[in-house]
C-alpha positions, 0 to 999 in steps of 0.5 A: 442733660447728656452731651451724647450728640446720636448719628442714629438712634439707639436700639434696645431689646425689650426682651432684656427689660422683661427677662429675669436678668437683673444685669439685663435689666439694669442695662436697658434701663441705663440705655433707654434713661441716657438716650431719652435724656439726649436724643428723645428717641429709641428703636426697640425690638421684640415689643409683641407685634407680630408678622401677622398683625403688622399686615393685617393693620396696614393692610385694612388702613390702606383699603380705609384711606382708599375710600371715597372721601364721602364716605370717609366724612362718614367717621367724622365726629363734629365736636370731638377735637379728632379724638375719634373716627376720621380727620380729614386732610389738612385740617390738624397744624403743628403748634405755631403754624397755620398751614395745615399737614398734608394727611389725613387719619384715624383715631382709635382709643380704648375700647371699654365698657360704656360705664367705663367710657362714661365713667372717664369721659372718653368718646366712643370708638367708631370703626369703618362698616366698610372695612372689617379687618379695621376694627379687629387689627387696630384694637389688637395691636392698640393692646400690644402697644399699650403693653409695650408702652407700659413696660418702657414706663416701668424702666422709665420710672426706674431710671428716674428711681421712682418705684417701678410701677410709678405709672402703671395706675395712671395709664390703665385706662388711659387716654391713649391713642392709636392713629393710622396716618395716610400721608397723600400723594401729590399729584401737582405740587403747585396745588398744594399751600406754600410752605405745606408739609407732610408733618412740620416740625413738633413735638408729641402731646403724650408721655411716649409714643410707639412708631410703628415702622412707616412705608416710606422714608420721611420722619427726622428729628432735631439733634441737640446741635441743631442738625436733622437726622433721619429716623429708620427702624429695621423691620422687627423695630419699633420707634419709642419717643418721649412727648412733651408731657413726660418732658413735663413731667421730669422737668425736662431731664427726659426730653420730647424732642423735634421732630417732622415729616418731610415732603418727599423727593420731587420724583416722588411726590405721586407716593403715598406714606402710611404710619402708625403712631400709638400716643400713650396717654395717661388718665385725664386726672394725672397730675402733671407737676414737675417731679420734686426730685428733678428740680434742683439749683441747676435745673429749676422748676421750668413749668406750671403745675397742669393735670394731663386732661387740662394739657391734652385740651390745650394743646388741642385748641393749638395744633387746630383740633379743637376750637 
């Protein structure tokens, strides 16, 4: 593992992954292979998501969120394990706590055929008849990340000298998930759980993660060193991360680092957060078995051989999603 301990994030151009530049090429595919393997996080820029879009989507979130809670249960599907619809605040955990986060949001996935559907074992979509730009917003821009999430793979599998292409047939129609967060605001602090926070301390299920730029300043992740540093991304940036089963996947040499959401400052608590997050998931059927060519005398074999669908269920039985 890199020894690069990161002030802040890298940032990369996708532009330079996609052009047909070999040099540029190579490049960002070193930059993003060394930063996953230290710090876990990138910022990326020109990643397809328009002025337009971004403001439609975070325009149609807030009008959701500012429904009466009544009619948000509305969306809420029992049995599901928050798969899709609404999740109501408080109810999702970080792994090992039993605190619930100070949020609430909305699950977006593929959408596909009812065959398709079927066919995979996904749960349908279910969008707000309340607010119909939500539908439209979160499904274009659900395609623009999972484009983008492919491209950042394909270097990806570069890097590990994999051929390009390595995950391109395990995440089309993959289980991925665009989820619109609305971080409450706080009223009366003394309301709310001891030691509650607005996001504790995990790490992602996914094999990446795309971050859309958030409203409020909040997210940090943990350095190699043990120190939190705050993650921000200029407005035409992205933040890419890796999950924990890309971390399985590669036995640990691309690593899914810590991270949280903290509480705002006290003079701050009436403000409300919104974020983005787009988890990149491949099919359930993907064989999540370390990579033989990232096992060695210096880095043995660190996890049990698991499917990506046996791991997706079990880590939501964990963060209090399903029972």
């Amino acid at each position: 593992m890199s020894d690069i301990l990161y002030d802040r994030i890298p940032a990369i151009d996708l532009d330079d992954f996609t052009a047909d530049d070999p040099r540029r090429k190579q490049n960002f595919v070193q930059t993003l292979g060394n930063a996953f393997n230290s710090i876990g996080f990138v910022a990326v820029k020109n990643h397809g998501l328009s002025d337009a879009l971004t403001e439609s989507l975070y325009r149609s979130v807030k009008q959701f969120f500012a429904l009466p809670e009544a009619t948000k249960l509305n969306y809420q599907i029992a049995n599901s394990g928050g798969q899709r619809g609404y999740t109501a605040r408080g109810k999702e955990h970080a792994k090992g706590r039993k605190v619930g986060d100070l949020k609430e949001f909305y699950h977006v996935g593929q959408e596909i055929s009812g065959i398709d559907v079927a066919r995979l074992g996904y749960p349908q979509n279910i969008f707000p008849q309340e607010v119909p730009e939500f539908k439209t917003a979160t499904v274009a821009a659900y395609k623009t990340l999972e484009e983008a999430g492919r491209q950042v793979l394909r270097a990806i599998a570069l890097y590990l000298e994999l051929d390009e292409f390595y995950f391109d047939p395990w995440v089309r129609f993959g289980n991925s998930i665009l989820r619109p967060i609305h971080y409450f605001p706080i009223a009366n602090p003394q309301d709310i759980p001891t030691d509650a926070v607005r996001a504790a301390e995990h790490g992602d299920i996914n094999l990446i993660t795309l971050l859309m730029g958030a409203s409020a300043e909040g997210l940090q992740i943990l350095r190699q060193d043990g120190k939190w540093i705050p993650v921000t991304a200029l407005p035409n940036q992205i933040v890419v991360n890796v999950g924990d089963m890309l971390e399985r996947l590669t036995n640990k040499k691309l690593r899914s680092t810590i991270h949280r959401v903290v509480n705002p400052s006290a003079e701050s608590w009436n403000t409300p957060r919104y974020s983005i997050p787009f988890f990149l998931h491949p099919v359930s059927q993907m064989d999540l078995t370390c990579l033989s060519s990232c096992i060695d005398e210096q880095h043995p074999k660190q996890f049990a051989d698991i499917t990506a669908g046996e791991f997706l269920t079990q880590r939501l039985r964990e963060i209090g999603l399903l029972e």
